[in-house]
DSSP file (Angstrom, degrees, kcal/mol; ACC not computed):
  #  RESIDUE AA STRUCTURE BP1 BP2  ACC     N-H-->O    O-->H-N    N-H-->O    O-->H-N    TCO  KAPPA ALPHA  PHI   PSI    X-CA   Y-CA   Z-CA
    1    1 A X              0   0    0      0, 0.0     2,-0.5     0, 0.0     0, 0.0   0.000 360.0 360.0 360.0 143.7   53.3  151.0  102.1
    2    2 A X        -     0   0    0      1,-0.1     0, 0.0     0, 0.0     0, 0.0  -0.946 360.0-125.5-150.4 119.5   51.6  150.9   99.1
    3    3 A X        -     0   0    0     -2,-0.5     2,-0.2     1,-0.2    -1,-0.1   0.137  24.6-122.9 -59.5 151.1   52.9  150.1   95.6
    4    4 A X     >  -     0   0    0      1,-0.1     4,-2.2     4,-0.0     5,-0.2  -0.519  29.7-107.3 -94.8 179.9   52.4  152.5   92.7
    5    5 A X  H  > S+     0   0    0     -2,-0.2     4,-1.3     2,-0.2    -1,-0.1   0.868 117.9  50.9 -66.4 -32.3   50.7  151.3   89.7
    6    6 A X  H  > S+     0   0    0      1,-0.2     4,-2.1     2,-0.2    -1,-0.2   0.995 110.7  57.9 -73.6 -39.4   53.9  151.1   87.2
    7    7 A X  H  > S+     0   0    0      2,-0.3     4,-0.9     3,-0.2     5,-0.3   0.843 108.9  40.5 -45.9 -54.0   55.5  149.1   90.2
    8    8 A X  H  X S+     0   0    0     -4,-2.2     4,-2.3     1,-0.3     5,-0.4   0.944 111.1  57.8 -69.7 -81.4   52.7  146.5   90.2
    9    9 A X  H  X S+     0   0    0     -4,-1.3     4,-0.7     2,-0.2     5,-0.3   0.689 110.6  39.8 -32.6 -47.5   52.7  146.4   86.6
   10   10 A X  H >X S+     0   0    0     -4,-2.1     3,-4.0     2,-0.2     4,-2.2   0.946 116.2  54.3 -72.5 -72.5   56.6  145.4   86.4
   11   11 A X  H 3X S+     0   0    0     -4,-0.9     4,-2.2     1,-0.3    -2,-0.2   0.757 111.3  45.5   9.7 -84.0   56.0  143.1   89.4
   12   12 A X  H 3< S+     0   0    0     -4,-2.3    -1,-0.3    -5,-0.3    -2,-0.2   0.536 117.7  42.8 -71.3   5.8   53.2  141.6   87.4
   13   13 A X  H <X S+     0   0    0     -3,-4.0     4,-2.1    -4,-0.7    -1,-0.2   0.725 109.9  56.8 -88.4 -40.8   55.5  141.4   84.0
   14   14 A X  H  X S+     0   0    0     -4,-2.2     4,-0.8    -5,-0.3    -2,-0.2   0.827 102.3  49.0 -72.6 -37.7   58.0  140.3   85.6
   15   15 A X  H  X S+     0   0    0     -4,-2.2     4,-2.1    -5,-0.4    -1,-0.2   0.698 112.4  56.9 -70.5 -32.0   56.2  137.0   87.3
   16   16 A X  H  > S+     0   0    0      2,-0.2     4,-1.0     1,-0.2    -2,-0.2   0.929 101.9  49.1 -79.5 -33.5   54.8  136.2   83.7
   17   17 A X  H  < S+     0   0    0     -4,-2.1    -2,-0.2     2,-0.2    -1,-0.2   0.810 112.7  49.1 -48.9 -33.6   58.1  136.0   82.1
   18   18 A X  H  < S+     0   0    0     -4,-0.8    -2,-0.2     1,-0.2    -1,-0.2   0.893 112.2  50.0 -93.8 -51.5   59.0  133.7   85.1
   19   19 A X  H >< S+     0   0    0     -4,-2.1     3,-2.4     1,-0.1     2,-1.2   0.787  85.2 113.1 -27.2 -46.4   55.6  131.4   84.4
   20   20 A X  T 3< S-     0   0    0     -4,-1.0    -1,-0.1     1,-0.3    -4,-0.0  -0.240  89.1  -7.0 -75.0  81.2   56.4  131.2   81.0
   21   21 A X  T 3  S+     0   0    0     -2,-1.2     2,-0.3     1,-0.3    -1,-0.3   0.411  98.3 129.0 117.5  18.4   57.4  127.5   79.9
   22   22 A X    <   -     0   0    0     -3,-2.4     2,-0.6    17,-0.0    -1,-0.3  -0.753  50.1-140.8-108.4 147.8   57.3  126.2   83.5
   23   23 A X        -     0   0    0     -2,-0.3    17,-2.3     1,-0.0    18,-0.2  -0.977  20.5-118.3-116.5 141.7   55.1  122.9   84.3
   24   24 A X  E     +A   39   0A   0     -2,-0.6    15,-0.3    15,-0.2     3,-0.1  -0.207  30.8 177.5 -34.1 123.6   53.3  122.7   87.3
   25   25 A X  E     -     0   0A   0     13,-2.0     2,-0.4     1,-0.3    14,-0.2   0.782  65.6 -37.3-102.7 -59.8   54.3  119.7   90.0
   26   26 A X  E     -A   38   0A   0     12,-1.1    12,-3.5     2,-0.0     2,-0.4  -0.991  47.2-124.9-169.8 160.2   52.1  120.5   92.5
   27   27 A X  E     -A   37   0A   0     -2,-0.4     2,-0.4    10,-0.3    10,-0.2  -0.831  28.4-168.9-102.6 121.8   50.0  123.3   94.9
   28   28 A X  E     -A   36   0A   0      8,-2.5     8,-0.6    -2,-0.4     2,-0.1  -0.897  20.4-159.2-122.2 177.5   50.2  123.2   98.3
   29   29 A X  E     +     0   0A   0     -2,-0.4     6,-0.2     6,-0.2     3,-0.1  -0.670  23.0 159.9-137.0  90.6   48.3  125.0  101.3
   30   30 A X  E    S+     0   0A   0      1,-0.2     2,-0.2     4,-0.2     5,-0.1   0.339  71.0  13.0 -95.1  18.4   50.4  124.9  104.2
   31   31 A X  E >  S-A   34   0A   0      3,-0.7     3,-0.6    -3,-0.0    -1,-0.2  -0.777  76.9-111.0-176.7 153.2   48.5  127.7  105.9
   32   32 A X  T 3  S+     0   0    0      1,-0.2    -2,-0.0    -2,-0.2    -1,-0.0   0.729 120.9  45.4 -42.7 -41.2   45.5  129.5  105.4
   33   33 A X  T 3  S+     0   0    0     16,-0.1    16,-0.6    15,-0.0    -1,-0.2   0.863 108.9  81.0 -57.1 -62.0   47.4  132.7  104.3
   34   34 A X  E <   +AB  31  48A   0     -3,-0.6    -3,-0.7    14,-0.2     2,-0.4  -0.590  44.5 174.2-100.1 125.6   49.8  130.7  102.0
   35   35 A X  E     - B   0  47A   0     12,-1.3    12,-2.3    -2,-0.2     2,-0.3  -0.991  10.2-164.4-129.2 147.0   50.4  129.0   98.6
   36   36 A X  E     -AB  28  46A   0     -8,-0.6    -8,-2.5    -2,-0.4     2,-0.3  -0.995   7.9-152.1-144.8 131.8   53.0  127.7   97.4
   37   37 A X  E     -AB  27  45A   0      8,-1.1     8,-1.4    -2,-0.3     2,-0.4  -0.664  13.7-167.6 -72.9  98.6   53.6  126.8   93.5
   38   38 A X  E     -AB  26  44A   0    -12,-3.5   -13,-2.0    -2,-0.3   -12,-1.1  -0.927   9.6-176.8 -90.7 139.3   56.1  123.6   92.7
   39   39 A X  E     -A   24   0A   0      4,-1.1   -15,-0.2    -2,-0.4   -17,-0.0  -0.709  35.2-107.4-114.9 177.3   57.1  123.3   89.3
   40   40 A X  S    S+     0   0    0    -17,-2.3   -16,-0.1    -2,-0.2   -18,-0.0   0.460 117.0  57.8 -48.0 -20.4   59.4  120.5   87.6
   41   41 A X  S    S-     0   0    0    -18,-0.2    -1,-0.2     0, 0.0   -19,-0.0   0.578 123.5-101.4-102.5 -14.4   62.4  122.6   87.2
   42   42 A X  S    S+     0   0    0      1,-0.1     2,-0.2     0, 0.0    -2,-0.1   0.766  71.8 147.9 104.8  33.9   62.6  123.4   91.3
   43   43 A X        -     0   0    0     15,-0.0    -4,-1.1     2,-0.0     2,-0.3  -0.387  30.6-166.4 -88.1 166.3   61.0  126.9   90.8
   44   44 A X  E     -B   38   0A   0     -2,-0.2    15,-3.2    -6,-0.2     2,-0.4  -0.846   0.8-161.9-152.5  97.0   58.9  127.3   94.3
   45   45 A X  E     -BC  37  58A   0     -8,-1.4    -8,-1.1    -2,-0.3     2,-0.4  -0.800   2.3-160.7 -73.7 136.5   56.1  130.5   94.3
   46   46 A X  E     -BC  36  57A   0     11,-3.9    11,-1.6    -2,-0.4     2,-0.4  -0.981  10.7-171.3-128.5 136.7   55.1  131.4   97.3
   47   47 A X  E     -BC  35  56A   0    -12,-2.3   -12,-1.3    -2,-0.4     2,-0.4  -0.800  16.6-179.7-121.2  77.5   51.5  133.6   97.4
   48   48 A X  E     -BC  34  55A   0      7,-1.1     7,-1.5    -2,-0.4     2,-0.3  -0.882  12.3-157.4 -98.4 101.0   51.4  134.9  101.2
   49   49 A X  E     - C   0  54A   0    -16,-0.6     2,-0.3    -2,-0.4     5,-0.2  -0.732  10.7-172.7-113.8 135.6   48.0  137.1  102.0
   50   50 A X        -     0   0    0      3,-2.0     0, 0.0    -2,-0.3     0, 0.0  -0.766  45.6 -92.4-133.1 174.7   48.6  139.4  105.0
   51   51 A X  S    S+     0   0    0     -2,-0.3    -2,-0.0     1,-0.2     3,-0.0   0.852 129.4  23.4 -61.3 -28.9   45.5  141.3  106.4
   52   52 A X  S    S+     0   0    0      0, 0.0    -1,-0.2     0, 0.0     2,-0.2   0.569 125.2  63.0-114.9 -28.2   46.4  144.5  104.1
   53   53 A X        -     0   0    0      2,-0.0    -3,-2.0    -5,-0.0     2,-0.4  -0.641  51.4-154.5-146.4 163.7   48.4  142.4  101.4
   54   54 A X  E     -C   49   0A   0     -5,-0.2     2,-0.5    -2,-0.2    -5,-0.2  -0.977  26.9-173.0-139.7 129.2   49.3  140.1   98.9
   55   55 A X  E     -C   48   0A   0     -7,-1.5    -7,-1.1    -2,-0.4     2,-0.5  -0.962   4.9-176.0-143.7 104.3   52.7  139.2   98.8
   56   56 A X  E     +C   47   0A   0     -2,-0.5     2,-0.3    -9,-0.2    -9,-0.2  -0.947  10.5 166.8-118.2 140.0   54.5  136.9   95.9
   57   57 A X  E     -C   46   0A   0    -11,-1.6   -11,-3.9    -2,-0.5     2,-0.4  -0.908  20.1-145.9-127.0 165.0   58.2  135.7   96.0
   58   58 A X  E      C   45   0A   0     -2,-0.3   -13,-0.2   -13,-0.2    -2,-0.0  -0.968 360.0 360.0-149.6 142.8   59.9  133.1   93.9
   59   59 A X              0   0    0    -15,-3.2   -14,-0.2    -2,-0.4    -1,-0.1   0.230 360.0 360.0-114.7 360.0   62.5  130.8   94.8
């Protein structure tokens, strides 16, 4: 199913507010599909690419 445009756009505000003052610990690639963000504070991104899709959660 396929997001509308305002949708993306809060999506994509909403993941910069969440960036904002965080330092990077480390990047991983624990599958081709997947990266996943560690920060300092114990924030975890995860960036999950599916044949159709691009998929971010945060933990």
């Amino acid at each position: 199913m396929s997001k509308s445009n305002e949708q993306l756009n809060n999506e994509s505000s909403l993941a910069s507010e969440v960036f904002q003052n965080l330092i990077f610990a480390r990047i991983l690639r624990p599958r081709e599909t997947v990266v996943v963000i560690e920060c300092t504070d114990g924030t975890r991104f995860f960036v999950h690419k599916s044949e159709n899709d691009v998929e971010l959660s945060i933990t």
